[in-house]
VOPAGU-2260 file (C-alpha; in pm, 1 decimal, decimal comma):
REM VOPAGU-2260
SITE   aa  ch    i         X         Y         Z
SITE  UNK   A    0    -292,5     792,9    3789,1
SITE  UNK   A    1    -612,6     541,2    3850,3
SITE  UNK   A    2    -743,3     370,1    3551,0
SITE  UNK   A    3   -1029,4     557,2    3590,9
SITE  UNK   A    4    -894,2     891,5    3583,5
SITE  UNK   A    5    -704,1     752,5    3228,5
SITE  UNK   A    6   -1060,4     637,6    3090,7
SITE  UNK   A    7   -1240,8     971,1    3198,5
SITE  UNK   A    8    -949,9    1156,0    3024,0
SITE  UNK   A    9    -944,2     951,5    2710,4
SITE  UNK   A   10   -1343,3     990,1    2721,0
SITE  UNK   A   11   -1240,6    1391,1    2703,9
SITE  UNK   A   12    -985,2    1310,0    2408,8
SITE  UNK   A   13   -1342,3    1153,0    2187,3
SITE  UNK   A   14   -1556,1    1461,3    2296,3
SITE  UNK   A   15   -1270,9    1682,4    2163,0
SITE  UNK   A   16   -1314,9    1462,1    1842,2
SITE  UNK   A   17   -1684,2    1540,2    1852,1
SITE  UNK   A   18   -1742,1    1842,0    1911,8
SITE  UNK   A   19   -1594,7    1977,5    1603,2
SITE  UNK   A   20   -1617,5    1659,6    1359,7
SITE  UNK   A   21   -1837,3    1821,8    1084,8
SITE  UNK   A   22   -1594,6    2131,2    1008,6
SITE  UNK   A   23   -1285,7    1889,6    1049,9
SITE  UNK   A   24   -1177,3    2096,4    1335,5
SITE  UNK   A   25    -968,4    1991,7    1658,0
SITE  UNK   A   26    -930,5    1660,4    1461,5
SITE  UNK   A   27    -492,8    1694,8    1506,6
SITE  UNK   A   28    -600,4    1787,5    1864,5
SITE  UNK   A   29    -773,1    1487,7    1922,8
SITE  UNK   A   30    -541,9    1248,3    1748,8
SITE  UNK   A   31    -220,8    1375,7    2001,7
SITE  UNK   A   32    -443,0    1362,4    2250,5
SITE  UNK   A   33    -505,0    1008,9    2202,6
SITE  UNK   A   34    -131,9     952,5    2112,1
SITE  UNK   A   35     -74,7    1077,0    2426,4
SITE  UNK   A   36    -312,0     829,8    2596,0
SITE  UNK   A   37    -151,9     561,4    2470,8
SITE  UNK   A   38     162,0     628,2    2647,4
SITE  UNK   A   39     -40,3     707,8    2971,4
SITE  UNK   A   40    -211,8     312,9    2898,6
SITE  UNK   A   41     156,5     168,9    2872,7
SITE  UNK   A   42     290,6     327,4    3159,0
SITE  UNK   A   43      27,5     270,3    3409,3
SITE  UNK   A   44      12,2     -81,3    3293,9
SITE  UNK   A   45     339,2    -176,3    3359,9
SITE  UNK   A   46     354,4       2,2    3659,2
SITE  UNK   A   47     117,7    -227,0    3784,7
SITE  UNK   A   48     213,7    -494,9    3636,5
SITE  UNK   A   49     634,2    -534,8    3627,9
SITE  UNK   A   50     760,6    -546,0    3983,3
SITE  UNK   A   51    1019,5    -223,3    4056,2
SITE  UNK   A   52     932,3     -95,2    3657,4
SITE  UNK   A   53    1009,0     287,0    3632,5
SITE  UNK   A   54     960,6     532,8    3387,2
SITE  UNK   A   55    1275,9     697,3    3489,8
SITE  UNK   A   56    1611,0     708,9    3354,6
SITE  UNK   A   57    1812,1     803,7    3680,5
SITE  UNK   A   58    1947,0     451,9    3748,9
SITE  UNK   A   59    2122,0     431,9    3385,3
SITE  UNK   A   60    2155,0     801,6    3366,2
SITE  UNK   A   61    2405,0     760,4    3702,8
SITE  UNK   A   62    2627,4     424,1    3570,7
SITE  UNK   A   63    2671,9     667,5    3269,7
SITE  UNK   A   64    2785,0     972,4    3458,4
SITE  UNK   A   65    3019,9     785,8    3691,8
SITE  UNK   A   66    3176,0     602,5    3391,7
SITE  UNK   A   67    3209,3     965,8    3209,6
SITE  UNK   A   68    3371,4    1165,5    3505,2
SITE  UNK   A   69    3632,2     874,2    3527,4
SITE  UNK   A   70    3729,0     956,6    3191,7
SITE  UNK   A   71    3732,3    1352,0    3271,5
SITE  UNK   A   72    3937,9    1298,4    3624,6
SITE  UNK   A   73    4161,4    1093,7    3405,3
SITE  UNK   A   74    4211,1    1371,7    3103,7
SITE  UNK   A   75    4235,4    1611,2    3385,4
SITE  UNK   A   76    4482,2    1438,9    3591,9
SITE  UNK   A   77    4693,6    1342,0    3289,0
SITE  UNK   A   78    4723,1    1676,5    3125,3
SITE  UNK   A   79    4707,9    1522,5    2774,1
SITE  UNK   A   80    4383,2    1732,6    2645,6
SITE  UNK   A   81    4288,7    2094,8    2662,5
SITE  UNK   A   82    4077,6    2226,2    2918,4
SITE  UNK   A   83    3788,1    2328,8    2650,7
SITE  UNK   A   84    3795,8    1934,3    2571,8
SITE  UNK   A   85    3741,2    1856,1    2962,6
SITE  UNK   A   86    3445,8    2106,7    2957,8
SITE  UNK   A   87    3275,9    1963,1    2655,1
SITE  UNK   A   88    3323,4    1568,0    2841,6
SITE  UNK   A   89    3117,5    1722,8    3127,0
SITE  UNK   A   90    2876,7    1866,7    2931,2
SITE  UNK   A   91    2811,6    1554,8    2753,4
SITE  UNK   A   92    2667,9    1407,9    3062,5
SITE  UNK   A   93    2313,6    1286,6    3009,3
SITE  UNK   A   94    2022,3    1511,3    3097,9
SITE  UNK   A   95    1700,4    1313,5    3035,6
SITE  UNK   A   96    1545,2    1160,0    3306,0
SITE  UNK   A   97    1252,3     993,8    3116,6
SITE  UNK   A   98    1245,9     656,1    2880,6
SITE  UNK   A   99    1114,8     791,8    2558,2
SITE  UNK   A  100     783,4     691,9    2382,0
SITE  UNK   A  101     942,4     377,8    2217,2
SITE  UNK   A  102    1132,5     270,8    2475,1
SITE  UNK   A  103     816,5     209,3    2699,8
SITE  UNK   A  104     589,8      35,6    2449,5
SITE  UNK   A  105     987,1    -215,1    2406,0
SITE  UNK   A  106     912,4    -234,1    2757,4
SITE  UNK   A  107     542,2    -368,8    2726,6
SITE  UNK   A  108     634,7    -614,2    2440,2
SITE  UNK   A  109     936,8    -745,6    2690,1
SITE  UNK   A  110     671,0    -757,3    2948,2
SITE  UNK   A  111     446,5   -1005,9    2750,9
SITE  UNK   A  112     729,0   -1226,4    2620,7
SITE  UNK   A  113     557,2   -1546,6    2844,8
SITE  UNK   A  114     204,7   -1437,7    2694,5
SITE  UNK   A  115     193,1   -1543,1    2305,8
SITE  UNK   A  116    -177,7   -1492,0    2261,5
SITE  UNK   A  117    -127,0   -1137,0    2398,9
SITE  UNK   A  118     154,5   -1041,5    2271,5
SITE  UNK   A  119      -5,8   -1122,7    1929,0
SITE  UNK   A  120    -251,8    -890,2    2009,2
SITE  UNK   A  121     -44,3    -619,1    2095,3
SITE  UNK   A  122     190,3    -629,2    1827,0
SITE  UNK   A  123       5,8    -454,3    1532,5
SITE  UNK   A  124    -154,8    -216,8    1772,4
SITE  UNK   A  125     221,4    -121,2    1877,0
SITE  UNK   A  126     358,7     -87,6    1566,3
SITE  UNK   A  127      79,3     132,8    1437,5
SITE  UNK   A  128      92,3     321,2    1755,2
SITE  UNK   A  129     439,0     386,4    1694,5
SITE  UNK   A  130     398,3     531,9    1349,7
SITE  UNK   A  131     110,3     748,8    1476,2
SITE  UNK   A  132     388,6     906,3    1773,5
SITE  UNK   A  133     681,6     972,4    1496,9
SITE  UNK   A  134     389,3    1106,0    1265,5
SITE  UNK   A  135     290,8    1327,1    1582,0
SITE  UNK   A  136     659,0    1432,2    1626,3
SITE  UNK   A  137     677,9    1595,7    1301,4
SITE  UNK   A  138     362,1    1843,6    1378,8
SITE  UNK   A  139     588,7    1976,5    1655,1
SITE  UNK   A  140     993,8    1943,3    1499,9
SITE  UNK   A  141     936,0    1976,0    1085,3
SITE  UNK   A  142     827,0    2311,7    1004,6
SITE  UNK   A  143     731,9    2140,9     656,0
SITE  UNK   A  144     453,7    1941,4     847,2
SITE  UNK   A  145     288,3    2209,9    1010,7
SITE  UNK   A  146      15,6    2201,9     738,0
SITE  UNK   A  147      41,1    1860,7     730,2
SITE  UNK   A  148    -367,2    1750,9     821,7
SITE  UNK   A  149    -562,1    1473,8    1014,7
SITE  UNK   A  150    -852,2    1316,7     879,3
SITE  UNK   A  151   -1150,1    1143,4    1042,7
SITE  UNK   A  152   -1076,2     811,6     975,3
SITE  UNK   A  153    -726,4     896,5    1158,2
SITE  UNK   A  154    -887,8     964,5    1439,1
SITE  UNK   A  155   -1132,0     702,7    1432,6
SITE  UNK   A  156    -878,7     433,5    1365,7
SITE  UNK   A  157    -637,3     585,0    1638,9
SITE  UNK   A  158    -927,3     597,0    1928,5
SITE  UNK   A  159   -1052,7     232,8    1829,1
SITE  UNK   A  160    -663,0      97,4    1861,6
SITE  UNK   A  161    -600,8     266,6    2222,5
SITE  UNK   A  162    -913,1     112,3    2277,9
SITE  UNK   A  163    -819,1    -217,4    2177,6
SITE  UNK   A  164    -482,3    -191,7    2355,8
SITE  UNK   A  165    -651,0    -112,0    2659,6
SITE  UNK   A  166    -879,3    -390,1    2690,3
SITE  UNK   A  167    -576,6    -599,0    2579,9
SITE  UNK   A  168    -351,4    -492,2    2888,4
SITE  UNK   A  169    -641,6    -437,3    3105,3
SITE  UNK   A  170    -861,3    -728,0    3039,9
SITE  UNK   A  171   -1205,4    -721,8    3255,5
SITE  UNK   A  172   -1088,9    -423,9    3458,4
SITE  UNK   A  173   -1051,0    -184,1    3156,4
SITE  UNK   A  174   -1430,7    -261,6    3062,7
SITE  UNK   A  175   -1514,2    -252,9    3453,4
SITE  UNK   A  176   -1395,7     112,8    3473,3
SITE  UNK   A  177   -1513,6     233,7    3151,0
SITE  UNK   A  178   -1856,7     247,8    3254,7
SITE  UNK   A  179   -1788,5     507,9    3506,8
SITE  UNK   A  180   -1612,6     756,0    3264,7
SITE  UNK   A  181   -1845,7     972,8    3182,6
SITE  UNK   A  182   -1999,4     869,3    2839,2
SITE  UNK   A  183   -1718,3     676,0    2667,9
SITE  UNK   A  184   -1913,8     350,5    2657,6
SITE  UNK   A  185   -2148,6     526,3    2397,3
SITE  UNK   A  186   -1881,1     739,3    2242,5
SITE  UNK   A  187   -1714,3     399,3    2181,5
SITE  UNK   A  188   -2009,6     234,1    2016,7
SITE  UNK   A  189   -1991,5     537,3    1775,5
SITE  UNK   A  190   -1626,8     546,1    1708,4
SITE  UNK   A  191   -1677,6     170,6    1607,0
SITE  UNK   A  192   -2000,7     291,2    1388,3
SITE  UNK   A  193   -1813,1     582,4    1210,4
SITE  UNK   A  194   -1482,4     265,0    1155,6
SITE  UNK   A  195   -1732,8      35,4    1008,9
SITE  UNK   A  196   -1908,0     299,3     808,4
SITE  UNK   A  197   -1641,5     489,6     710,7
SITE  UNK   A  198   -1766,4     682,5     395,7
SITE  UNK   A  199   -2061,7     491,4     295,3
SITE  UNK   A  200   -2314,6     744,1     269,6
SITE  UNK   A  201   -2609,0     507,7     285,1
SITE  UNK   A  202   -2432,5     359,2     674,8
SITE  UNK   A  203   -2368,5     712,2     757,4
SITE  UNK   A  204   -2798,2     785,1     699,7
SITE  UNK   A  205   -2859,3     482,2     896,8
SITE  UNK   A  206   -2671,1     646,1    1173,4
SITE  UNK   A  207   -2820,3     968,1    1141,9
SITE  UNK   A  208   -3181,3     872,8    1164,0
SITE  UNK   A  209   -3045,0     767,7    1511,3
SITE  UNK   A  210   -2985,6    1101,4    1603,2
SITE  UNK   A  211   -3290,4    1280,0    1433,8
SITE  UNK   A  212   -3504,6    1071,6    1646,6
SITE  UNK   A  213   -3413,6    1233,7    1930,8
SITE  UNK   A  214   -3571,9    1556,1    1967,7
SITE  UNK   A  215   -3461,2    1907,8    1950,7
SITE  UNK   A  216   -3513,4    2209,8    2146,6
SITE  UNK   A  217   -3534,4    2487,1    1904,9
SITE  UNK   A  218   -3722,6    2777,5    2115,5
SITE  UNK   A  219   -3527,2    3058,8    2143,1
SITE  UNK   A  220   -3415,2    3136,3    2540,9
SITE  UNK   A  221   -3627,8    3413,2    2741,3
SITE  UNK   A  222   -3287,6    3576,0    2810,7
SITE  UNK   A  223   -2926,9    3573,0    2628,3
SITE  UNK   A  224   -2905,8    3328,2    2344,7
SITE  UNK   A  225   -2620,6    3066,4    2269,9
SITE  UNK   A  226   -2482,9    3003,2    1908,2
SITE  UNK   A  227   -2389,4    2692,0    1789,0
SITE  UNK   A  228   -2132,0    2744,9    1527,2
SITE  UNK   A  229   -2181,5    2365,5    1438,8
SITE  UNK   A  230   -2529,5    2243,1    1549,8
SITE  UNK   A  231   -2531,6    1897,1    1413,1
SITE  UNK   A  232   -2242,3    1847,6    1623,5
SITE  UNK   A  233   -2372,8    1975,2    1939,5
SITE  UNK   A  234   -2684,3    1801,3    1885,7
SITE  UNK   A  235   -2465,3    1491,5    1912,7
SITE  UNK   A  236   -2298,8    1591,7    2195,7
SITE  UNK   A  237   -2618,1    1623,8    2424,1
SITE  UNK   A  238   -2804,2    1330,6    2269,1
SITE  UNK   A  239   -2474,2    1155,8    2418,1
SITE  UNK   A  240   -2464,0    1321,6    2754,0
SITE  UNK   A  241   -2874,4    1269,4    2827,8
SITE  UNK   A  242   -2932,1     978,5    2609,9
SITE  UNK   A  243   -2767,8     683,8    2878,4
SITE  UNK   A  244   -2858,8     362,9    2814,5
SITE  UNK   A  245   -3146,3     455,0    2541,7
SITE  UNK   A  246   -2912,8     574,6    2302,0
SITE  UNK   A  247   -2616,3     370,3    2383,5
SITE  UNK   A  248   -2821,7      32,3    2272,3
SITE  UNK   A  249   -3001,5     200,9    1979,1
SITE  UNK   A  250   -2661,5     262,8    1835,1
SITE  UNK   A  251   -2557,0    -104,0    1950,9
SITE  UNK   A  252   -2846,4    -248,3    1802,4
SITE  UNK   A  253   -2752,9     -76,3    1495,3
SITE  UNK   A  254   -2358,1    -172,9    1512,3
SITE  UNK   A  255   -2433,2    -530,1    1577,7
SITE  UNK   A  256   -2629,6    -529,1    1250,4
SITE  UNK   A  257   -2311,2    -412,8    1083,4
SITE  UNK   A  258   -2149,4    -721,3    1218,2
């Protein structure tokens, strides 16, 4: 994967976020999506970045397996143990192939051991990142979480950290190759609006009179119709995608004034 093709995705991830943000829909979507993308960040970092680094377990997976059939020839050959006993030995040979979610990010902090500043960086972002992937584990292995819910700010907050992280690992390159994907340099300048805003009503208007200054096309079509279950929502959405730069530094303008 190119860093571009990560960007475009996690630009995908935020329009997930938007598209149903009123209604609080597709917001625990959103937030494994972006859990996800931090992984995909890590990864492609250090795989450009760490001479021979792998994702793979095969290496340690194999010292283990030759070390555990030595014990089974040897329980085999000496007869001491049952054959059921030999069968569960071989079965207890490892099967995963993959370092797990915590094991790469250990792999990113070992990477920036000679790089204080950095590594100072990275830390909190890690360590919230890391809470945010066991939180995501329990939508999927504790039936007692399923109704367990993700709020805005949650999503917010986890966007604007793999954000962070990027342009941490990245440095000028990560900001070079955001502004070909897609829209995510103004869906960034919002996520860091909505952060600073959070649920200040009168910040929130401020934002909004952004939006209603862009116009809307309200005639009905000559032929079939489309219904927008959440229109302040979609109205977003396209003042993003046609806006450009007009939008993107009216809603800069306004988040440097929050500064």
């Amino acid at each position: 994967m190119s860093l571009r093709a990560l960007l475009r995705d996690i630009c995908t991830g935020v329009e997930i976020y938007y598209t149903g943000r009123s209604e609080d829909e597709y917001l625990k979507t959103a937030f494994v999506l972006c859990d996800d993308y931090t992984e995909l960040t890590s990864k492609l970092w250090l795989s450009g970045n760490v001479p021979n680094w792998s994702d793979s377990l095969d290496r340690e997976q194999r010292r283990h397996q030759v070390a555990l059939q030595a014990v089974v020839e040897r329980v085999r050959n000496e007869g001491t143990f049952q054959q059921d006993v030999v069968d569960w030995l071989e079965q207890e040979i490892p099967r995963d192939r993959f370092k797990n979610y915590h094991r790469v990010q250990e792999d990113v902090r070992a990477a920036l051991q000679n790089d204080a500043a950095r590594l100072a960086g990275v830390e909190p972002l890690l360590r919230r990142m890391s809470a945010r992937r066991d939180q995501r584990n329990g939508f999927f292995h504790s039936a007692h979480l399923l109704s367990l819910t993700i709020g805005k700010s949650e999503c917010v907050d986890a966007f604007c950290d793999l954000l962070d992280y990027g342009r941490l690992l990245f440095g000028d390159k990560w900001d070079d190759e955001l502004k070909g994907a897609r829209n995510l340099q103004t869906m960034e300048i919002l996520l860091r609006l909505e952060k600073k805003t959070g649920n200040n009503p009168a910040l929130r208007e401020r934002i909004n009179r952004v939006f209603q200054s862009w116009a809307r096309n309200e005639a009905a079509p000559a032929r079939g119709s489309m219904v927008a279950r959440y229109p302040n929502d979609l109205h977003v959405r396209l003042c993003v995608i046609h806006g450009d730069s007009e939008l993107r530094n009216q809603l800069q303008t306004l988040l440097d004034s929050l500064n």
